[in-house]
N, C-alpha and C positions, 0 to 999 in steps of 0.2 A: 395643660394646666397654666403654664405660661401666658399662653393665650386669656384666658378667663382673668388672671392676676393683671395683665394689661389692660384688659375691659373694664374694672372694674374699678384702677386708676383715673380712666376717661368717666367714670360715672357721675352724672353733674344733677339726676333727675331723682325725687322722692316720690314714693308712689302709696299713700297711708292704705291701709286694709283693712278694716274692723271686722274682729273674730272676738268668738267668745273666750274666755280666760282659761279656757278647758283645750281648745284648739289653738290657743298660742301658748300652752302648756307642751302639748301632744309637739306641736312642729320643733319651738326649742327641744325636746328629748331625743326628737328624731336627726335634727340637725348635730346634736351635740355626742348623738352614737355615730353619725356619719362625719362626725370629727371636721365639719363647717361652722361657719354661721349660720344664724338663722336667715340670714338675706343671700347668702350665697347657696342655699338648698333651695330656697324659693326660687331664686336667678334658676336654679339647675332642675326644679319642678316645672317650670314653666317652658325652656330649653326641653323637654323630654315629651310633653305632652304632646298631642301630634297638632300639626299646625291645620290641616285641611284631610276632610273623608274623602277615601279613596272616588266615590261616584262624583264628587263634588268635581275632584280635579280632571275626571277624565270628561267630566262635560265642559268645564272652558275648555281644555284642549278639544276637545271637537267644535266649538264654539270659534275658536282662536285658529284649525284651521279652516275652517267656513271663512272665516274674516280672510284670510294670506291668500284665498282663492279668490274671494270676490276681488281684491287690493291689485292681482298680477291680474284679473279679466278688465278693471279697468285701466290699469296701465297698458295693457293689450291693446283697447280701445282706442285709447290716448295716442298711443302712438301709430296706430294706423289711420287717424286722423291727421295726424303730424304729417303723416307719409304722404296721404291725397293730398293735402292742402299742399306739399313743397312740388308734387307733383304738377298740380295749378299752376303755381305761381313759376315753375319750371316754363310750363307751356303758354303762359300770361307774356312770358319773357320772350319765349323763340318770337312768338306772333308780333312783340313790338308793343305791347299793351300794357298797363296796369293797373294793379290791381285795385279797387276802390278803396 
């Protein structure tokens, strides 16, 4: 609770909603049996609803690890390019030469 009374300290932003005079009837009663405000039952209807469907998020995460796979194959890449190329330039060395 604590938490929410500091949040709400920090609150700097108004967010207008137009509802019919029947629905901002209904929310004040229901606010005012759940012993809130009527902007702090909103805050806390909004906080409850669910942020994301379950099929939603388990396709980015399959998404998200497709990406961390391709992301460590080219770092893979990368660096065993690194590795020829120091290799090269290793053996550009012994021979006496350099590199262009």
């Amino acid at each position: 609770m604590k938490h929410m009374e500091a949040d709400l300290a920090r609150a700097t932003e108004h967010i207008p909603v137009f509802v019919t005079a029947r629905e901002k009837a209904r929310i004040a009663r229901i606010a005012k049996a759940a012993g809130v405000s009527t902007g702090e039952f909103l805050r806390r209807a909004v906080a409850s609803f669910p942020a994301e469907d379950q099929e939603i998020l388990e396709c980015m995460l399959e998404q998200m690890t497709k990406t961390a796979a391709q992301a460590s194959a080219a770092v893979d890449d990368a660096l065993a390019f690194i590795e020829a190329s120091n290799r090269r330039i290793i053996a550009n060395e012994a021979r006496g030469s350099t590199p262009d």
